[in-house]
C-alpha positions in Angstrom: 45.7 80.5 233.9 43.7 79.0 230.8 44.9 75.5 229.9 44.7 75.0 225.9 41.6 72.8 226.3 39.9 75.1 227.7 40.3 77.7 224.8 39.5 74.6 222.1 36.2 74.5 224.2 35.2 77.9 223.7 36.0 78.0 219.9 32.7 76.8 218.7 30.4 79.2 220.2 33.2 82.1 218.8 33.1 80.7 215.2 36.0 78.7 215.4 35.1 74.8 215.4 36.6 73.5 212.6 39.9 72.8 213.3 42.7 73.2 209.9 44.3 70.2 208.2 47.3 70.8 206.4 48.0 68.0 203.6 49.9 68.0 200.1 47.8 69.7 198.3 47.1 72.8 200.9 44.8 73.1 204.0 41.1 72.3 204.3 38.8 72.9 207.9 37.0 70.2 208.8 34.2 69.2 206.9 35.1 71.3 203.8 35.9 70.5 200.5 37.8 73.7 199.4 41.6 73.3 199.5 43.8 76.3 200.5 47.0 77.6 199.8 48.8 79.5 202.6 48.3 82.7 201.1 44.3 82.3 201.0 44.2 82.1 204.8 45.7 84.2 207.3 46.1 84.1 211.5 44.5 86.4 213.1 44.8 85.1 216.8 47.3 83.1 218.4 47.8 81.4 221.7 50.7 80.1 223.0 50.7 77.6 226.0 53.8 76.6 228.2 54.1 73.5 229.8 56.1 74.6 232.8 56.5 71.0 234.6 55.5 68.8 231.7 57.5 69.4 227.9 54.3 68.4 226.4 52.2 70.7 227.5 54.1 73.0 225.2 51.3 73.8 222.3 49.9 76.6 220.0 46.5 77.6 218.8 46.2 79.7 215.5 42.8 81.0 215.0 42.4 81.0 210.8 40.4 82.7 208.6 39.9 81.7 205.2 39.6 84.5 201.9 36.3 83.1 201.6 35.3 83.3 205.4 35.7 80.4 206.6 36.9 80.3 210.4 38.7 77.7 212.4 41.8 76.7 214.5 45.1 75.0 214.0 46.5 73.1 217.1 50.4 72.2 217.4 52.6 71.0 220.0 55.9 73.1 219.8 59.2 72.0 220.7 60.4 68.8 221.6 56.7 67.6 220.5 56.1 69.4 217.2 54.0 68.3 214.4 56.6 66.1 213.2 54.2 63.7 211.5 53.2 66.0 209.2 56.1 66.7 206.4 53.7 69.7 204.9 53.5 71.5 207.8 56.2 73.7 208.7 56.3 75.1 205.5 52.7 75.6 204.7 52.4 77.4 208.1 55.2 79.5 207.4 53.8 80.6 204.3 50.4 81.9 206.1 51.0 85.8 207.2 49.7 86.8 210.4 47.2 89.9 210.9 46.2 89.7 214.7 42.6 91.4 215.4 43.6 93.7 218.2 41.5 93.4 221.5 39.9 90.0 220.2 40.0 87.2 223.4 38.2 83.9 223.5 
């Protein structure tokens, strides 16, 4: 089994190191200046990890990429311990359509 930390330390060396922070105005990867809009990006991988003796194990990881290339991750608890600090987020994620690349593992 492949914990979630695991998979966040292989992300670099796959092109996938900035992680995806989801304010007001739209998203941004780390280190970048361009704000998205949900419709600009789209999830091409994701990974879901169950926590089956701890609740807060419970997390996703969307792999991103941007219309103008740019790669990265978001990570999210789920459940119980979902991104409840951040008011912008359920809605922005919802609005980001998912197109999985078949056969593509970290």
């Amino acid at each position: 089994m492949t914990t979630y930390s695991q998979v966040l330390n292989l992300l670099p060396a796959k092109g996938y190191g900035k992680e995806l922070n989801i304010q007001r105005a739209g998203a941004s990867f780390d280190d970048s200046e361009t704000i998205y809009k949900p419709e600009q990006l789209k999830i091409v991988k994701v990974y879901r990890f169950e926590g089956e003796s701890d609740p807060s194990d419970m997390a996703v990881i969307y792999l991103i990429h941007s219309d103008s290339d740019e790669k990265g991750f978001l990570l999210n608890a789920y459940g119980t311990y979902s991104d409840e600090d951040n008011p912008y987020y359920d809605e922005f994620i919802k609005g980001v359509p998912v197109d999985e690349i078949e056969g593509f593992e970290i």
